[in-house]
C-alpha positions in Angstrom: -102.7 -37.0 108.2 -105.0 -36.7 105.0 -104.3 -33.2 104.8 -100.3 -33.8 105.1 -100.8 -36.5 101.9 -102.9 -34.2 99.9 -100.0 -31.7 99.8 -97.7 -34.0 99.5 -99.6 -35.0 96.8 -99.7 -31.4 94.9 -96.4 -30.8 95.3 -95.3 -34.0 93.7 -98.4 -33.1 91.0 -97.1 -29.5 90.4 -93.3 -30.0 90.7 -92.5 -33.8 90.1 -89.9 -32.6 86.6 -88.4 -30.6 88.7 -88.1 -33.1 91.9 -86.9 -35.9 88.7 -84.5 -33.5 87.5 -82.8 -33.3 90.9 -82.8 -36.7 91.9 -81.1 -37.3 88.7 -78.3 -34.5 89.0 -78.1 -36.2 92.4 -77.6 -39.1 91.1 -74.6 -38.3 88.3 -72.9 -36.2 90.5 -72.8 -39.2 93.0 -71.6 -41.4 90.2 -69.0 -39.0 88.8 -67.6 -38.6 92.4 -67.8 -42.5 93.2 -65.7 -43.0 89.6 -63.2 -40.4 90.9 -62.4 -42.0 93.8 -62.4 -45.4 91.9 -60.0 -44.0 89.4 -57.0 -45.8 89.5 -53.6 -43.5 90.5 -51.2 -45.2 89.2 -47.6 -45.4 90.5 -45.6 -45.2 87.7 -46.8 -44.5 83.9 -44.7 -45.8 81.4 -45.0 -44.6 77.8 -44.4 -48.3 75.9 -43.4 -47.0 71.2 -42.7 -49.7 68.7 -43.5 -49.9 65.1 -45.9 -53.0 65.4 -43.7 -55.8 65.3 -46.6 -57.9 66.4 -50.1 -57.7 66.9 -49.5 -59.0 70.4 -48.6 -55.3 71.9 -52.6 -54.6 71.7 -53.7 -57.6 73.2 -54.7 -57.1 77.3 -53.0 -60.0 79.0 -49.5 -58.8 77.1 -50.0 -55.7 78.5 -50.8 -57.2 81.5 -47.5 -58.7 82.2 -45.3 -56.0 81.6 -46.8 -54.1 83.9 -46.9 -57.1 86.7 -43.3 -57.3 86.0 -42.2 -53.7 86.3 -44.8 -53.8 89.3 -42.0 -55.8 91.3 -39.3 -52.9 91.2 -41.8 -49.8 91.9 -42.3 -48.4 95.4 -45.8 -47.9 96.5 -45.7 -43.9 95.6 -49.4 -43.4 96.7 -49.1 -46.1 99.7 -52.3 -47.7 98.7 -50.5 -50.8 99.5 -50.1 -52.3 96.0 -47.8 -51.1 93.0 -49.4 -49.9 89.9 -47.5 -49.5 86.9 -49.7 -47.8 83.5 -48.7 -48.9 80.1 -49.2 -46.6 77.6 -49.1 -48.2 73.9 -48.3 -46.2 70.9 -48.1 -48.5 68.1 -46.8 -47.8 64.5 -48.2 -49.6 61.8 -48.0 -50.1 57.7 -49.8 -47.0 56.8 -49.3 -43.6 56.4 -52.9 -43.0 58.3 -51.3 -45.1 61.2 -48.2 -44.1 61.8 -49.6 -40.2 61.8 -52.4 -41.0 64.1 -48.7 -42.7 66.2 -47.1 -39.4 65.9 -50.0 -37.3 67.2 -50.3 -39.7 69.6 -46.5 -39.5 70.6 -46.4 -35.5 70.8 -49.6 -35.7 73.1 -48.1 -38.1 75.5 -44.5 -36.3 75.6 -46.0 -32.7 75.4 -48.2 -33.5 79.0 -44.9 -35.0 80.6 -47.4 -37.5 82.3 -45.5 -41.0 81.4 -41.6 -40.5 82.6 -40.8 -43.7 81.8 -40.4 -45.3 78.2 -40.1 -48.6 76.6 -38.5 -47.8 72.7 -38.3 -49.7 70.0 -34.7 -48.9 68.2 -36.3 -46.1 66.2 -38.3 -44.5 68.8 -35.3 -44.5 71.2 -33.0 -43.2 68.0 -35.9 -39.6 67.9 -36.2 -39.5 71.5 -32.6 -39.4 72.5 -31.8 -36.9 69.4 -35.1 -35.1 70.5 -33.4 -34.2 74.4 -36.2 -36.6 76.2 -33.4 -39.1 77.7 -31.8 -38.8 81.1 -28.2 -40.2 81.3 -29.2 -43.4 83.7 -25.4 -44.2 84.4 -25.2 -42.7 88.1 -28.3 -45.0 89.2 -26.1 -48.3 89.0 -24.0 -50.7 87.1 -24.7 -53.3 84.5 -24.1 -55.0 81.8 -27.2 -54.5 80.0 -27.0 -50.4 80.6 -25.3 -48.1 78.4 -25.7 -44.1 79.0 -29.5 -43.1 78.9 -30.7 -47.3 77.7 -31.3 -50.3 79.6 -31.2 -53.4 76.8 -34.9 -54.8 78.1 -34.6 -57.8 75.8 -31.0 -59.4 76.2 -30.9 -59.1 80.2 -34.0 -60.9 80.0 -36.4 -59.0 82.0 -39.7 -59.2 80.0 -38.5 -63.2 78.8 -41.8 -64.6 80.8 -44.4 -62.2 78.9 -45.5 -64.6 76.0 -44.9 -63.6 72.4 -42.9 -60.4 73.5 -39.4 -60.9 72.1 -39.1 -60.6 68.3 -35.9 -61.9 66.9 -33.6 -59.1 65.9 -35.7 -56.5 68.1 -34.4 -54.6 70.7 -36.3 -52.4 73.4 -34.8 -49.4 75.2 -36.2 -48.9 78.9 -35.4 -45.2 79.3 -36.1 -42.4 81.8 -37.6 -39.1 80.8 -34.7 -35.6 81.2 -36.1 -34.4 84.5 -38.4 -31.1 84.2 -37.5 -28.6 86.9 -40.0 -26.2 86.0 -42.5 -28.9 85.7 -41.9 -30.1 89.2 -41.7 -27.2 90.6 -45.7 -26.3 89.6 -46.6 -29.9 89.6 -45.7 -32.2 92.3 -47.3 -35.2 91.2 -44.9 -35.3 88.5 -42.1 -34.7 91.1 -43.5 -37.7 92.9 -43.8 -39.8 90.0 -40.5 -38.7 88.8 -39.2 -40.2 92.1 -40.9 -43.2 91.9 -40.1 -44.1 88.2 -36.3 -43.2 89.0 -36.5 -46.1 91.9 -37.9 -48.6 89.7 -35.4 -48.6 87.0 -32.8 -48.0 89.6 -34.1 -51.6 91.2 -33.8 -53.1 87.9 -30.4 -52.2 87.0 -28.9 -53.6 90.5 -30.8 -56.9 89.6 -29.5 -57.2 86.3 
């Protein structure tokens, strides 16, 4: 038995780095694998542009409700038995540092195709729709609040419990993003998310 703790003893002596070194890439790649599966996979993104017409848009809780709301009309795409709905923020501001840090920000997010669903401001949904990005929602349903590629998010009331949201004047544009084909084809989350977003503002237009 003493002989069996004396080597254990030299090896922990001679090699103890190396045994730390392990136990520590043992322990990150357990913790980056654990985050993984923790990672949340959202249901739907949505891709939410407006030229700060309140500081509001940054603030958690805000966020928070918009995404509760559009929650309600999303199918459980990844059948984890809740609906998640990402918000994406891309706020313009006051300065000419802001509203290019915006615009990066913008071509990023429309370049990677990830968000298929968008929440404009006037302006934003005046560059989108010239820019191609807007699919013609008009087959999906009927309503009063939906004209061609826009659903008026404001007037038919569907964000009128989220607190500080509606600006007098303002409008906001929930869109849909031009199906990819090609994108689809090689990326089938994207398919599936296409599918999903498609649903959701398809449930929103036969409610309002």
């Amino acid at each position: 038995m003493k002989s069996v703790l004396k080597k254990l003893s030299n090896i922990w002596y001679y090699y103890k780095y190396y045994m730390l070194a392990v136990l520590i890439a043992a322990v990150a790649l357990f913790m980056t694998v654990k985050s993984c599966r923790e990672k949340n996979d959202y249901d739907v993104s949505l891709l939410f542009m407006n030229h700060g017409y309140g500081t509001n848009f940054y603030r958690t809780e805000t966020i928070d409700q918009i995404s509760q709301i559009l929650g309600q009309f999303s199918p459980d795409r990844n059948e984890d038995g809740k609906t998640d709905v990402q918000v994406i923020t891309i706020n313009y501001g006051n300065t000419f540092q802001q509203n290019n840090s915006a615009n990066s920000a913008r071509s990023a997010n429309l370049a990677a195709g990830k968000s298929v669903l968008f929440l404009l401001d006037d302006q934003n949904y005046s560059e989108l729709k010239a820019g191609g990005f807007l699919a013609d929602l008009s087959e999906l349903g009927q309503s009063e609040y939906l004209e061609g590629d826009s659903f008026d998010a404001i007037s038919s009331g569907l964000f009128s419990s989220v607190e500080n949201f509606v600006v007098e004047g303002e409008s906001f544009h929930l869109c849909l993003r031009v199906y990819d084909e090609k994108k689809a084809e090689s990326d089938s989350a994207f398919a599936e998310q296409y599918t999903a977003a498609k649903t959701l503002i398809t449930n929103i237009i036969n409610r309002y």
